[in-house]
C-alpha positions, 0 to 999 in steps of 0.5 A: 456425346451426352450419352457417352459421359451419362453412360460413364456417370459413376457415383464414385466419379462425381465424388471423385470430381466433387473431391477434386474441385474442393482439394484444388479451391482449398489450395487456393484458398490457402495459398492467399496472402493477407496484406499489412493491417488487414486482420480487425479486432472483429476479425478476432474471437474474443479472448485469443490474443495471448501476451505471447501475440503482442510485440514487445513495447507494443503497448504504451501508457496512451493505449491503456485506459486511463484509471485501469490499473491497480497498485498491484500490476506494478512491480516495488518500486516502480510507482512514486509515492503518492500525496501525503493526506491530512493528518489524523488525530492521531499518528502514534497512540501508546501507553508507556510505563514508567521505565519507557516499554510499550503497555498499550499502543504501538509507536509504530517504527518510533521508539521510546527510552527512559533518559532520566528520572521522569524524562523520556525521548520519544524517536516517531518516524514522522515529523510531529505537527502537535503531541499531548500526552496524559498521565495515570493517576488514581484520583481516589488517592489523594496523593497521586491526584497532583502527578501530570505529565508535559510533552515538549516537541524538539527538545535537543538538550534531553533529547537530541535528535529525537523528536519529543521530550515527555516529562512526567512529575509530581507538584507536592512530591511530599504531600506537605502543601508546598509545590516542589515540582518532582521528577517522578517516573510514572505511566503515561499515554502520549498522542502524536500527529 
């Protein structure tokens, strides 16, 4: 009997026979199931699960690593403002001229108007803590060295509902020696925080 099957013992029948088992364990192979959970993270090539492969909801706040995220994976408007720090020594920086436009600086979402002779409001977008302001004189002139200039933080009856009044003058407007304390428009530099 064992001669029988080594006479019929082809090469295209044990390939034929080899190609028969493969098909068939293959099947079976194919044919099994996974259970509920059985696929590991070390089951998982690196890079292959897609935002496709996650259910929705599926990842919450106590599955992300604390810290990881940035500003910019949140849409506007989602995240709440954050804590105010301590004020720097200066908020709003800006030199004005005498009729209340901006020379240097920015007052950055404030504005300034001229109210009247030497008074200007200031509107900052931020509640002042403290204000100075500085006038520009020329010293070498004898009669510009006694101009100051005064800021006063909520001053309503000049400037209502705006946040400082800055009043810039001349002690001897006529230079005679008396003190007279003159409204006078002029440029000034005024700082706020």
């Amino acid at each position: 009997m064992g001669s029988s099957i080594r006479s019929k013992l082809t090469y295209a029948n044990v390939v034929a026979t080899l190609a028969l088992f493969l098909a068939l364990g293959g099947g079976a192979v194919a044919a099994v199931t996974l259970s509920r959970n059985s696929v590991k993270s070390k089951h998982i090539a690196k890079g292959q699960v897609k935002r496709s492969d996650i259910g929705k909801d599926a990842v919450t706040s106590a599955k992300v690593k604390a810290a990881s995220l940035l500003g910019s994976d949140f849409k506007a408007g989602q995240l709440p403002p954050g804590p105010q720090g301590e004020p720097g020594i200066a908020r709003i920086a800006v030199t004005l001229f005498p009729n209340g436009n901006i020379y240097r600086g920015s007052l950055d979402g404030g504005s300034a108007r001229r109210a009247a002779q030497g008074q200007y409001c200031i509107d900052l977008p931020f509640v002042p803590v403290a204000a100075s302001v500085s006038r520009s004189t020329n010293v070498l002139n004898p009669e510009d060295r006694d101009r100051l200039a005064t800021v006063a933080i909520g001053a309503e009856v000049t400037c209502p509902g705006e946040d400082l009044l800055v009043t810039t003058l001349e002690i001897d407007a006529n230079d005679d020696g008396t003190i007279d304390n003159t409204l006078q428009d002029g440029t000034f530099s005024l700082l706020a925080n």
